[in-house]
C-alpha atoms as one frame of an Amber mdcrd trajectory, in Angstrom:
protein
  38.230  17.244 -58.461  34.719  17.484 -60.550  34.538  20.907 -62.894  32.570
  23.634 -61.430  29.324  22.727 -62.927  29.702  19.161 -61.193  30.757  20.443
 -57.948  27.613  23.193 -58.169  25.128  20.817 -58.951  26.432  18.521 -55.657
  26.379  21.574 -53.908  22.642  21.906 -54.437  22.201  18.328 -54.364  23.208
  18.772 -51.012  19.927  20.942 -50.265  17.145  18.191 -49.224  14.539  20.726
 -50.015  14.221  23.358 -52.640  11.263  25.679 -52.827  11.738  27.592 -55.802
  13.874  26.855 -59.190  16.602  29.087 -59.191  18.875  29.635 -62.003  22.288
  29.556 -60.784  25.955  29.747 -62.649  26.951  26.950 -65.323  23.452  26.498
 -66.469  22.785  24.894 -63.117  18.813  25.113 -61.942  18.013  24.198 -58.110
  14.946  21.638 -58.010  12.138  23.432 -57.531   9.039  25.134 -58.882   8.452
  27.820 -61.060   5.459  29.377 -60.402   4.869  33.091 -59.644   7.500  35.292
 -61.510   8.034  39.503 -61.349   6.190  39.856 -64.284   3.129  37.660 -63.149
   3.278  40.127 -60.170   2.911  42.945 -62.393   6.378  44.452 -60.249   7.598
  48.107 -61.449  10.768  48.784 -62.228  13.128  48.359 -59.229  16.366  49.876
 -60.310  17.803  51.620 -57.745  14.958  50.619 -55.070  15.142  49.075 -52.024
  13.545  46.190 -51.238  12.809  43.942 -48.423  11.295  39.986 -48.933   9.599
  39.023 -46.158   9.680  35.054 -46.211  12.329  34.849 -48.281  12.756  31.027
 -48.219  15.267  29.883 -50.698  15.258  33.938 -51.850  14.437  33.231 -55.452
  12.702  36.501 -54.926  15.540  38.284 -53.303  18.047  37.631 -56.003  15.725
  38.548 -59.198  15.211  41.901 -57.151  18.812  42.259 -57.169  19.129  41.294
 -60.897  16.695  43.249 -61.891  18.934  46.399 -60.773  17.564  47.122 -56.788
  20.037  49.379 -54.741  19.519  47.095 -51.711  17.820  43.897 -51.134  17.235
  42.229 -47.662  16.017  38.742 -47.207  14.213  38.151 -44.282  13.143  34.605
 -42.534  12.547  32.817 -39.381  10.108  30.189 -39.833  11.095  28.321 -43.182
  14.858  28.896 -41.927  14.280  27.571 -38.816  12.706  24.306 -39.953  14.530
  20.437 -40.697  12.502  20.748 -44.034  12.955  16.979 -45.040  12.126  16.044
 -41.652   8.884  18.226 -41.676   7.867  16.530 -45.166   8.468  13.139 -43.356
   6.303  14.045 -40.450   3.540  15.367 -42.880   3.536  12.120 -44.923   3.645
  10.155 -41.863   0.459  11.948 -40.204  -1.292  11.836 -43.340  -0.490   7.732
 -43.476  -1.914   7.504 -40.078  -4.908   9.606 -40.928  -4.073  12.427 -38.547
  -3.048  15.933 -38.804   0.547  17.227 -38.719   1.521  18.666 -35.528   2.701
  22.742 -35.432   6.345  21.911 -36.599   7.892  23.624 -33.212   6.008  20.960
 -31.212   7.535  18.197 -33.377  10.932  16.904 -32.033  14.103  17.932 -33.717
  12.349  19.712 -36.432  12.335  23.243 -34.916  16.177  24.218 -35.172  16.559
  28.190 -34.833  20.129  27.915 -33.839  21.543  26.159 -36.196  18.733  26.968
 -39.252  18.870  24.091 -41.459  16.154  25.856 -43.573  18.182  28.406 -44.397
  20.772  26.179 -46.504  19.146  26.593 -49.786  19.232  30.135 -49.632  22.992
  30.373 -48.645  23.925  27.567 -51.216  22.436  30.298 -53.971  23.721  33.271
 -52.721  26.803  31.788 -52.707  26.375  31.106 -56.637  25.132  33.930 -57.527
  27.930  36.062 -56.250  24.865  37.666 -54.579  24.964  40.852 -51.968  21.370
  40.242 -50.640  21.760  40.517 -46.715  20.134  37.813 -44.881  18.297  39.197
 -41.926  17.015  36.216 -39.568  13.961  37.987 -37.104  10.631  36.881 -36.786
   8.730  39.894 -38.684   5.916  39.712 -36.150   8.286  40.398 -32.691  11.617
  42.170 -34.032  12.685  45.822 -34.058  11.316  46.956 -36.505  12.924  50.762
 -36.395  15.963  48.530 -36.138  15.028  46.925 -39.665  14.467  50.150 -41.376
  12.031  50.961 -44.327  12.046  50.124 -47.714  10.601  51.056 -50.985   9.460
  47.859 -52.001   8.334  45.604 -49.564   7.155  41.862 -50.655   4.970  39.713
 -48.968   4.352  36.577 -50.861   2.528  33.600 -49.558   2.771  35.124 -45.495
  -0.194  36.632 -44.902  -2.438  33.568 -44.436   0.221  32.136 -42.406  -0.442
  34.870 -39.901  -2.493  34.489 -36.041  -2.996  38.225 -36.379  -3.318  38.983
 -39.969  -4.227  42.715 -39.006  -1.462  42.858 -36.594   0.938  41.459 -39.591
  -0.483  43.763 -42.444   0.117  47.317 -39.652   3.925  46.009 -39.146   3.840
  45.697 -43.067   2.751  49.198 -43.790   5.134  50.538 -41.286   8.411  49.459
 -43.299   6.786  50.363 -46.412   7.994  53.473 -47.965   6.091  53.676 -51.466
   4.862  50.171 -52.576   4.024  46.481 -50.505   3.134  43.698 -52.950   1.194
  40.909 -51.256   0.257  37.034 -52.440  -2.144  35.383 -50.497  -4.193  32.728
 -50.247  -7.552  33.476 -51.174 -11.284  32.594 -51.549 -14.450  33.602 -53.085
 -18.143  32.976 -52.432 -21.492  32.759 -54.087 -23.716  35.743 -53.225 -20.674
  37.389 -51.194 -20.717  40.955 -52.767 -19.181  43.790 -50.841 -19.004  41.602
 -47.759 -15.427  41.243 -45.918 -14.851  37.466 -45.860 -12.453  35.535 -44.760
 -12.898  31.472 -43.766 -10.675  30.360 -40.294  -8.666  27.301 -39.887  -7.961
  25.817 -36.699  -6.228  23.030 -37.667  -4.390  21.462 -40.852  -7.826  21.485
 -43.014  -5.889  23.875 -45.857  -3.100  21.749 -47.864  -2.531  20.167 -44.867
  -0.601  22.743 -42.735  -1.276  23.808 -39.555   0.097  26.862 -39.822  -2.691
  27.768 -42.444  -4.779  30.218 -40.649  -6.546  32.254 -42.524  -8.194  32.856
 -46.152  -9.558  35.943 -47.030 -11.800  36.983 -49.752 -11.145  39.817 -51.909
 -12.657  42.686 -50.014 -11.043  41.208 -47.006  -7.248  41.684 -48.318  -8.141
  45.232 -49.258  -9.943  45.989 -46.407  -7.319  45.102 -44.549  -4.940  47.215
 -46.393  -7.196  50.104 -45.210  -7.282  49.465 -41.972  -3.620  48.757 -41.736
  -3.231  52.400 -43.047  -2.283  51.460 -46.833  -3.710  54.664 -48.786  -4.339
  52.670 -51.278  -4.588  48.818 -52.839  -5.810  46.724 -55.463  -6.060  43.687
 -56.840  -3.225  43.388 -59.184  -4.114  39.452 -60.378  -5.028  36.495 -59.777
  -3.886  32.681 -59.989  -4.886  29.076 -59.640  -8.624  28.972 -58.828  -9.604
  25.882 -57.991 -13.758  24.617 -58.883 -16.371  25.390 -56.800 -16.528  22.871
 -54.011 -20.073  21.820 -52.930 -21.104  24.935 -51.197 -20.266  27.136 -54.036
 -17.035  28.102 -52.785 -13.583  28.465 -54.601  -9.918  29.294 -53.597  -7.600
  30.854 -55.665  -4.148  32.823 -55.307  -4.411  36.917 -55.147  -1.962  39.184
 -55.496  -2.677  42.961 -53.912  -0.505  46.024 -54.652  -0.858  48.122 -51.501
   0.510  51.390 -51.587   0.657  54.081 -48.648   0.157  57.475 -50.752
């Protein structure tokens, strides 16, 4: 029988994919990256908040929320969870090898699993861990309840919006769980010349990162002009991350962050 650190690290060994690097027990980090932290989000205190991560993934998100003193923290996934990650790496490197673009994972056999959510073993590897009490909530955000889910205080949206058909639709549903502050990443773009205009560029296949479930990338007046519309009383631009040079036409694509807040 290996010590716990040995038995912890085959545990998340056992994870094919990791999205995030989470520090677990025994000094034991899962294999993934560190890139957007609470403090790069510029996040307010949450002791004693409730708080609801929408995409959750692996929930690196959802357990810093809960270490960093929230009442109640719900983790909430579909997509990622319902996924054969490794598998949907392997079909991305294969389509890329062949010169084509990856299918929409659902219409790629054996990858779309939302009975038995193979995605969703990284998250319950760290939870596990971390002794956590984050309540994993599986319910695609766009059709579930949502008077069944509740409202929160804090409501995170990081790196879903652009993923969205209806981005609109997405940020109303958004504003109606969120009870004092939403904090949303997105993809993002800006434009020579663009000004005031509301902007965003539209993807109907796999040209961003290679994903076909890349829709949309806004500009920033489009993110907070879609905060208005979705009935936010009020957002800004919080920061910023990861522009990219100016490709030929001028344009460049960066990572936003918007505090939206609905008083």
């Amino acid at each position: 029988m290996g010590t716990r650190t040995e038995d912890l690290e085959e545990l998340v060994a056992s994870v094919p994919v990791w999205y995030h690097a989470i520090d677990l027990p025994e000094g034991v980090v899962t294999p993934g990256i560190r890139g957007w932290t609470m403090e790069s989000l510029q996040m307010p205190d949450l002791t004693g908040k409730s708080v609801l991560d929408i995409g959750a993934w692996d929930g690196y998100f959802s357990f810093e929320a809960e270490r960093r003193g929230a009442s109640r923290v719900v983790a909430l996934d579909h997509f990622v969870w319902s996924l054969d990650l490794a598998g949907w790496e392997a079909h991305q490197a294969e389509r890329k090898a062949q010169g084509l673009s990856p299918l929409p994972a659902q219409e790629v056999p054996g990858l779309w699993q939302p009975d038995e959510l193979p995605g969703k073993r990284g998250f319950d590897v760290a939870r596990e861990a971390l002794g956590s009490r984050v309540e994993a909530v599986v319910g695609d955000f766009m059709d579930m309840d949502l008077d069944e889910l509740g409202t929160f205080d804090v409501v995170l949206y990081l790196g879903v919006l652009y993923h969205m058909e209806n981005p609109l639709a997405a940020m109303r549903r958004l504003r109606s769980v969120t009870e004092e502050l939403a904090v949303i990443e997105s993809e993002a773009m800006a434009l020579p010349g663009e000004g005031s205009r509301r902007l965003a560029e539209f993807f109907p296949d796999a040209e961003l990162a290679g994903d076909p479930s890349n829709w949309w990338s806004p500009n920033r007046e489009a993110l907070l002009g879609l905060c208005q519309a979705a009935g936010f009383a009020r957002a800004e631009l919080a920061t910023t991350s990861g522009q990219l040079p100016p490709d030929a036409g001028g344009l460049t694509r960066y990572r936003a962050v918007v505090h939206a807040r609905p008083g």
